[in-house]
C-alpha positions in Angstrom: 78.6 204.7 4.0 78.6 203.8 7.6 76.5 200.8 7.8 75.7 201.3 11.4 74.0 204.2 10.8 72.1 203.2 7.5 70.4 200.7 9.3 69.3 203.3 12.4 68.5 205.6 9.7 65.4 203.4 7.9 62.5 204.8 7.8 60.3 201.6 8.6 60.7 200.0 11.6 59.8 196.5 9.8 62.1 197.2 7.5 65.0 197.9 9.4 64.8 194.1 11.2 65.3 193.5 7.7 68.3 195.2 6.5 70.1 194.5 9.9 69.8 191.1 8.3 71.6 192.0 5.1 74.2 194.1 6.5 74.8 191.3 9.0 75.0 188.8 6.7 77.4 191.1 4.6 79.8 192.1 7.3 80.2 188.0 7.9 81.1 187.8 4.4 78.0 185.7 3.2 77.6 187.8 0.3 75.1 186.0 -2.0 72.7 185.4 1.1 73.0 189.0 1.8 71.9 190.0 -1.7 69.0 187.5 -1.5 67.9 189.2 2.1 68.3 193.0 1.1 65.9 192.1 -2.0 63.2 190.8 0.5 63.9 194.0 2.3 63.3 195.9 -0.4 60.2 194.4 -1.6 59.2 194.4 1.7 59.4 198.3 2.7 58.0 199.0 -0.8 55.0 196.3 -0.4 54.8 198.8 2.9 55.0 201.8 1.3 52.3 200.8 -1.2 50.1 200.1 1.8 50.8 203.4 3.5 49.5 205.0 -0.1 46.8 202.9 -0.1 45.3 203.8 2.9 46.0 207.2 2.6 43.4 207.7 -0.5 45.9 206.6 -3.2 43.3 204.4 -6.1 46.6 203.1 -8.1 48.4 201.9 -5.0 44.7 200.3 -3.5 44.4 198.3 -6.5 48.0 197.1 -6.6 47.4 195.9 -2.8 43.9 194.6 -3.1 45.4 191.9 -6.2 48.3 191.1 -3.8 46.1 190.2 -0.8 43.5 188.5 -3.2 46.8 186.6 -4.4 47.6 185.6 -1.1 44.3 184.6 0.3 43.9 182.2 -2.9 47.1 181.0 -2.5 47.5 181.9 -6.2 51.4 181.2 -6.5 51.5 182.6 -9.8 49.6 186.2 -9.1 52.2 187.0 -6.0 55.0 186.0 -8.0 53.5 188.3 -11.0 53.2 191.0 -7.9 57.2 190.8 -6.9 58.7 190.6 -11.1 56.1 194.2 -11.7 56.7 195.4 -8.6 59.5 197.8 -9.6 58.0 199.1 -12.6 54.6 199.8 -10.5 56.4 201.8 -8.3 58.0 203.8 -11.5 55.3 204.1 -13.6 51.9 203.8 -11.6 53.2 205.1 -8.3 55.7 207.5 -8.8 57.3 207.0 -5.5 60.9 205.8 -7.5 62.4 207.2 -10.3 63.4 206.5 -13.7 67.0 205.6 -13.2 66.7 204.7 -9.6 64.2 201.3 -10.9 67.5 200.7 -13.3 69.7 199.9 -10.2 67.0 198.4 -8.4 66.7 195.6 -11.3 70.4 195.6 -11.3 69.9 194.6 -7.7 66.9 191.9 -9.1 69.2 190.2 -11.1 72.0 189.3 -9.1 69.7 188.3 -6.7 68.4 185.8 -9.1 71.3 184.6 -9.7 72.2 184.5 -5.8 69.4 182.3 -4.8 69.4 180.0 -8.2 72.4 178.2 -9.5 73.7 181.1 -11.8 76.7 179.1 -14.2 79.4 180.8 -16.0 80.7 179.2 -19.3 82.9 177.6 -17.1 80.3 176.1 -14.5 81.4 178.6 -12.2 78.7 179.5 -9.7 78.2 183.4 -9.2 79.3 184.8 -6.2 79.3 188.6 -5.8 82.0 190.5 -4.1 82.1 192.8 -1.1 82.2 195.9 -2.9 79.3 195.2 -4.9 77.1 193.9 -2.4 78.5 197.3 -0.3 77.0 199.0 -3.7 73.7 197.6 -3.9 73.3 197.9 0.0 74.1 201.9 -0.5 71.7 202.0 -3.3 68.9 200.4 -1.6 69.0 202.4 1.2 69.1 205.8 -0.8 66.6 205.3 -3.1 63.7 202.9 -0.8 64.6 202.3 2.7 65.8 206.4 3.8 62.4 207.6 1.6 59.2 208.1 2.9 56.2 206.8 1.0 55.8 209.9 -1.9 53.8 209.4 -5.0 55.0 212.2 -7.9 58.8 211.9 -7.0 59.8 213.0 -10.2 57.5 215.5 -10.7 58.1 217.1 -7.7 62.2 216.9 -8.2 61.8 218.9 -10.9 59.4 221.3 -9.2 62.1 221.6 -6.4 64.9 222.4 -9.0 63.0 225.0 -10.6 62.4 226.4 -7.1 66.1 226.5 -6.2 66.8 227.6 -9.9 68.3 231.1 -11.0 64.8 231.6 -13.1 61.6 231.2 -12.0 59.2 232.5 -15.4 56.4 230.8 -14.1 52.7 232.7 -14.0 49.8 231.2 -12.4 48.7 229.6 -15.4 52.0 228.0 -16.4 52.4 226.7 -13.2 49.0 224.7 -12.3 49.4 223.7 -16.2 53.2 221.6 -15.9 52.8 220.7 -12.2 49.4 221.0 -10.6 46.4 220.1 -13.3 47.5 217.2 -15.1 48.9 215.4 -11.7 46.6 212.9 -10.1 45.0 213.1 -6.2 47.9 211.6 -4.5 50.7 213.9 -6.5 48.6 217.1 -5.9 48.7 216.6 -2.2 52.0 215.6 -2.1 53.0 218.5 -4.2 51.2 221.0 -2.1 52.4 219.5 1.3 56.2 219.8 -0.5 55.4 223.6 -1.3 53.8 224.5 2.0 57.3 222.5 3.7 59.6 224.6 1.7 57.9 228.2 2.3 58.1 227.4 6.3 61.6 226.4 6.1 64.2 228.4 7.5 67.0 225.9 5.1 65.7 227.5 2.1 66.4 231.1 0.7 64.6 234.3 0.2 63.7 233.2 -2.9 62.7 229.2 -2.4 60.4 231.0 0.1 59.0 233.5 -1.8 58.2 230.8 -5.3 56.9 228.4 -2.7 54.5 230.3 -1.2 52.9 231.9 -4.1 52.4 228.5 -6.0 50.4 227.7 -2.4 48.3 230.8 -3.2 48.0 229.9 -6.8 47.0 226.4 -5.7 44.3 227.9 -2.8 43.1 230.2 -5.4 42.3 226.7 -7.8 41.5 224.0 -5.0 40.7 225.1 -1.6 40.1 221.6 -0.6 43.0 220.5 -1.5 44.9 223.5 0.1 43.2 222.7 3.3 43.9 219.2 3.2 47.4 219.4 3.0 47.8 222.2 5.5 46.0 219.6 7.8 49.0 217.1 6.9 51.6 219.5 7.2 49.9 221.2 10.7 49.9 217.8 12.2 53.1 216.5 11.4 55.6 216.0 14.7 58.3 217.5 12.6 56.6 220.5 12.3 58.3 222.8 15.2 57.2 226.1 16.5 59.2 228.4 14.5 57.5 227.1 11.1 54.0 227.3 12.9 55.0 230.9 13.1 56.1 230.7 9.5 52.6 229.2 8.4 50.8 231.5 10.6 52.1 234.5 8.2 51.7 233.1 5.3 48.6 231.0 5.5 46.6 233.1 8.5 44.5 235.3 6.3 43.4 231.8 5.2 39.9 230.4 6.9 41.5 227.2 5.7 44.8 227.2 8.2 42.3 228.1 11.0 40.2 225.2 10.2 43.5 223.0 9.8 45.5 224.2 12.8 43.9 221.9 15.2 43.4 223.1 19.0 47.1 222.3 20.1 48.3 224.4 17.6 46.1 227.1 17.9 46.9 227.3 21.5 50.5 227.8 21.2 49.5 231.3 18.6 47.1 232.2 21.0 50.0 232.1 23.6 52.5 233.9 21.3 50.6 236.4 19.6 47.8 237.4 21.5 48.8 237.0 25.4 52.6 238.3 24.8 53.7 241.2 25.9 54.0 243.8 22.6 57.1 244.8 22.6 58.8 241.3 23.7 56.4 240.1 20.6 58.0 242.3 18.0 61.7 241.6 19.2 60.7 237.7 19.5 59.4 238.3 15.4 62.6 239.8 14.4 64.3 237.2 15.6 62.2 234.1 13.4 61.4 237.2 10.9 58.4 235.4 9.3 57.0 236.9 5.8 53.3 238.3 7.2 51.0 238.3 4.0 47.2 239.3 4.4 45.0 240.1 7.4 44.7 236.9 9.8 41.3 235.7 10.1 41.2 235.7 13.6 40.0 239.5 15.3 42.4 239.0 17.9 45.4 237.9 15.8 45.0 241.1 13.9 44.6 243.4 16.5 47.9 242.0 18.4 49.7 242.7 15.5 48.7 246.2 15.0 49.0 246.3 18.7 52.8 245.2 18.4 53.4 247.7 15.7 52.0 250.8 17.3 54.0 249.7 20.6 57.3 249.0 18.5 60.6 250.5 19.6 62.1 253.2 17.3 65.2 250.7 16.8 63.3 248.2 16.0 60.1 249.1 14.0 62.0 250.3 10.5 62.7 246.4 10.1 59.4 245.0 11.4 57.7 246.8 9.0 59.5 244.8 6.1 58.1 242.0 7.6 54.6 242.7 6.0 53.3 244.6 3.0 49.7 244.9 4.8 48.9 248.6 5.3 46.2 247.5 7.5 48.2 245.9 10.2 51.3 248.6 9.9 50.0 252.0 8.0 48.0 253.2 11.2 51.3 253.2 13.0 53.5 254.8 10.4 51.2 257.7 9.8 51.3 258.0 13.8 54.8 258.3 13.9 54.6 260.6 10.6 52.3 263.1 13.0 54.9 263.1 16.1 57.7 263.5 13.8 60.0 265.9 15.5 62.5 266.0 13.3 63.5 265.9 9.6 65.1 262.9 10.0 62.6 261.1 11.9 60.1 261.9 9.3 62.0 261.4 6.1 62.5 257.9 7.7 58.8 257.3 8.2 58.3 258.6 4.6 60.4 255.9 3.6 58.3 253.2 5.3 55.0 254.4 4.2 55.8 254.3 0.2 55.9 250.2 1.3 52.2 250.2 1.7 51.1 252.3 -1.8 49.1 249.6 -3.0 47.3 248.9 0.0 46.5 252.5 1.2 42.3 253.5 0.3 41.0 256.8 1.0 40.4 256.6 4.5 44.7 256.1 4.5 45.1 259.2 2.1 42.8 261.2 4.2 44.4 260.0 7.9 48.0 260.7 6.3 46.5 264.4 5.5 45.8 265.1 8.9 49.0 263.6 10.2 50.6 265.8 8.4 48.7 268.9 9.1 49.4 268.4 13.1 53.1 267.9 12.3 53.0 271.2 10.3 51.1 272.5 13.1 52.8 271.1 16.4 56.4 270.6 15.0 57.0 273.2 12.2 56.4 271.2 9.1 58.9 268.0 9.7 56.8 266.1 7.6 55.7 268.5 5.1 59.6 269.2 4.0 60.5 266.1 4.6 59.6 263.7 1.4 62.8 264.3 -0.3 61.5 266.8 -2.6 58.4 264.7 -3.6 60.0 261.2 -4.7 58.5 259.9 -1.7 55.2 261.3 -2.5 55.6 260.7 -6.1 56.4 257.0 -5.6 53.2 256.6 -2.9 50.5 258.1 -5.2 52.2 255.7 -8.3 51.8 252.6 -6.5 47.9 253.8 -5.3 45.0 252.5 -7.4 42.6 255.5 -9.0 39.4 254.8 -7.8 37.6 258.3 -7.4 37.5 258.3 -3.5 41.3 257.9 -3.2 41.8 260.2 -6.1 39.8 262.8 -4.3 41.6 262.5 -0.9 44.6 262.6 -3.0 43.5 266.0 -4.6 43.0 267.7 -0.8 46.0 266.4 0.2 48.5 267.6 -2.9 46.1 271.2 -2.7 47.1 271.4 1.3 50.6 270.4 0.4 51.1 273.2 -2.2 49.5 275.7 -0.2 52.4 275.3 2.4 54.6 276.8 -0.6 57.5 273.7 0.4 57.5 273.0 -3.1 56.1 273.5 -6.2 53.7 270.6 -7.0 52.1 272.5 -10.0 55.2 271.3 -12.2 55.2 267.5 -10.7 53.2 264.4 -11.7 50.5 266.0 -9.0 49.5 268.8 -11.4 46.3 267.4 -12.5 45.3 266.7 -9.1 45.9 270.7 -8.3 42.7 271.5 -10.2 39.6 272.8 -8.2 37.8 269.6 -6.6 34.0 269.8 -7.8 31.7 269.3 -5.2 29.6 266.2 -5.6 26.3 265.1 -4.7 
C-alpha cells in the first residue's frame, strides 16, 4: 500500500489531516504514537460519518450523536468515554456502515492502542512497542474498511445483494426479493439500497446481466414505494459523479417514470432536452448505438417520445436492425418496422423486417395487427408480395401471434389478416396454428 496515496485517497477532508499524522509519525518510526493517532482518526471520521447519517434522516445515528453532544456539553467524562469503548459495535450493529469482521480488526486496532498510550507490561516489565509491519497493517486496515468508505448504512446487506447481482443465479421474484432485501430493512438501508441498484443499472462497469437484475429490483421497488424510488433517484440525479452517459442510461430505464422527471432537476433536464429532442435524427440514433442504453417504457415527456420514434423512422438501413434491440416498446419502434415492411422491395429486405417485428409481439394491439395488414397488402400490391412470401414459411408469423395477448379486438384483426394472407395461396395457413382464426368472422354489433 502506497502510503502517499492512501492519505490523498480519504474520503473526509478532516480526516485526512488526521491520518497524514499517523502515517507521518509512522514513516519517522514513532510507532506507538502512530497507533494512538490513527485510532483518533478513526474515531474521528466515523464520529463524522455518524453525523453525515444523522443529518441525512438516519433516527439510530441521530440518537447516537445527540447523547455524544449532550455528553460533551455536560462535560460528562464518563458518557463520551462510554461513546468511544461502543463506538465500534454501534457502527456494526445499529448502523450498519462496518461489517462483521471488519469491527474484529478494528478492536484489534483498539487494543494495541490501549496498550500504546498506557504503560502496557509484559511478564518481564517490558513495555509494548509495536513493530513497523504491524502498525503498516493496522494503517492498511483502517483505511479500507473507514477512511476510503463513504458514510452507508446496510453494508452488509447490500454486499450480499451485490454478490447475488454478480452471481451465476439470480431466482429471485418480486416477492422474494422485497422479502430478504427491501421490507425488513430500515429507512436509511432502503435508500441506500435503492441508490446502490439505480448506480449499478446505469453503469457501463457492470454486465448485461448486473444491468438487467438491477433494474428490475428498481421496478419492483417503484412498484412497492414510489417515494422512496423518487427519493433516491433525486440522490443519484444530483450526484457530481453522475456523468452524462448514465443520465442517458437513467433516462431509458427510469423515463416512463413521472418520478425521474420530477427528480432530474432543471440542469439535467436540459442536457436531454439538448440530446434527444433538438439533435439531429440520424446523428441521435448513431450517438445511441454508441452508449446503447436499454430503452424500457414510453417516456413521460411528449416530446421525448416523439424524438424517439422520430429517430427510428429516420434510421439508416445499416443501422436500424441494432437500434431496434435497444427497446422492446412497439410504440416507439413498430410504426417504423411495419413502414419498412410496406416498402420492402425485396425478399431479403422484408424477411429482415419480419425478424424485427416478432420483437414487439407482446406489445402489438389491434390498431398494430390491422396497420401491419395494410402494410402488407401495398407490398403485395406495389412490390409483388415481398412481404407476403417472406415470413419464412410462417415461423415468423407463428412466433408474432404467440407472443400477442387474445383480447377479441386483436383476435379479430388477427382473423382478417391470416383470411387475406391465405387468400394470396403463399401458403397453406388452414394446416398451421392459424386454422381457427380461418373461420368466417361474425359480424358484430
Amino acid at each position: 500500500m502506497d502510503l502517499e496515496e492512501m492519505q490523498r485517497s480519504v474520503e473526509n477532508p478532516r480526516s485526512r489531516v488526521l491520518v497524514a499524522e499517523a502515517v507521518k509519525c509512522y514513516q519517522n518510526g514513532l510507532y506507538r504514537a502512530s497507533l494512538v493517532s490513527l485510532w483518533v482518526a478513526v474515531v474521528s471520521d466515523l464520529t463524522y460519518k455518524i453525523k453525515y447519517l444523522s443529518d441525512t434522516g438516519d433516527r439510530n445515528a441521530k440518537k447516537i450523536l445527540d447523547r455524544l453532544i449532550k455528553g460533551l456539553d455536560e462535560d460528562n467524562v464518563p458518557s463520551v468515554q462510554s461513546y468511544e469503548r461502543e463506538l465500534l459495535s454501534k457502527a456494526e450493529k445499529e448502523l450498519e456502515i462496518i461489517l462483521k469482521h471488519e469491527k474484529e480488526q478494528l478492536d484489534r486496532l483498539s487494543k494495541d492502542r490501549n496498550r500504546c498510550a498506557h504503560p502496557a507490561y509484559d511478564s518481564n516489565l517490558d513495555l509494548f512497542v509495536p513493530d513497523a509491519e504491524q502498525v503498516r497493517a493496522h494503517l492498511a486496515a483502517a483505511y479500507r474498511i473507514v477512511f476510503s468508505q463513504r458514510p452507508i448504512a446496510g453494508k452488509a446487506l447490500i454486499e450480499q445483494l451485490h454478490e447475488q447481482l454478480r452471481g451465476f443465479h439470480w431466482a429471485h421474484s418480486k416477492e422474494s426479493f422485497l422479502d430478504i432485501f427491501f421490507t425488513p430493512a430500515r429507512g436509511t438501508v432502503k435508500s441506500n439500497i435503492v441508490k446502490s441498484l439505480i448506480n449499478m443499472s446505469v453503469s457501463s462497469d457492470e454486465g448485461g446481466d448486473v444491468v438487467e437484475r438491477s433494474s428490475e429490483a428498481v421496478y419492483w421497488i417503484a412498484e412497492e414505494s414510489r417515494s422512496d424510488f423518487e427519493d433516491a433517484l433525486k440522490s443519484v440525479l444530483g450526484a457530481r459523479s453522475f456523468g452524462f452517459e448514465k443520465l442517458i442510461k437513467a433516462f431509458g430505464l427510469y423515463g416512463s417514470f413521472p418520478e425521474f422527471w420530477s427528480a432530474l432537476g432543471n440542469g439535467n433536464k436540459i442536457q436531454l432536452e439538448q440530446y434527444f429532442v433538438k439533435m439531429e435524427s440520424v446523428k441521435l440514433s448513431k450517438s445511441l448505438l454508441e452508449i446503447k442504453p436499454i430503452i424500457y417504457g414510453v417516456p413521460c415527456l411528449e416530446e421525448f417520445s416523439n424524438a424517439l420514434r422520430k429517430m427510428f423512422e429516420n434510421a439508416e438501413a445499416a443501422d436500424f436492425a441494432e437500434l431496434v434491440e435497444l427497446t422492446d416498446e412497439y410504440s416507439l419502434a413498430g410504426p417504423s418496422v411495419i413502414k419498412r415492411l410496406q416498402k420492402a422491395s425485396s425478399f431479403v429486405e422484408a424477411r429482415a423486417q419480419w425478424k424485427i417485428l416478432v420483437r414487439y409481439g407482446k406489445s402489438m394491439d389491434a390498431e398494430s395487427i390491422n396497420s401491419l395488414r395494410e402494410a402488407i397488402e401495398y407490398n403485395d400490391e406495389k412490390h409483388r408480395s415481398q412481404v407476403s412470401s417472406a415470413f419464412n414459411c410462417m415461423s415468423s408469423l407463428e412466433s408474432l401471434y404467440c407472443d400477442i395477448s387474445s383480447s377479441d379486438e386483436v383476435a379479430n384483426e388477427w382473423k382478417k389478416l391470416v383470411i387475406y394472407l391465405n387468400e394470396q395461396g403463399e401458403h397453406n395457413l388452414e394446416q398451421s396454428v392459424f386454422a381457427e382464426l380461418l373461420k368466417p368472422i361474425e359480424d358484430s354489433e
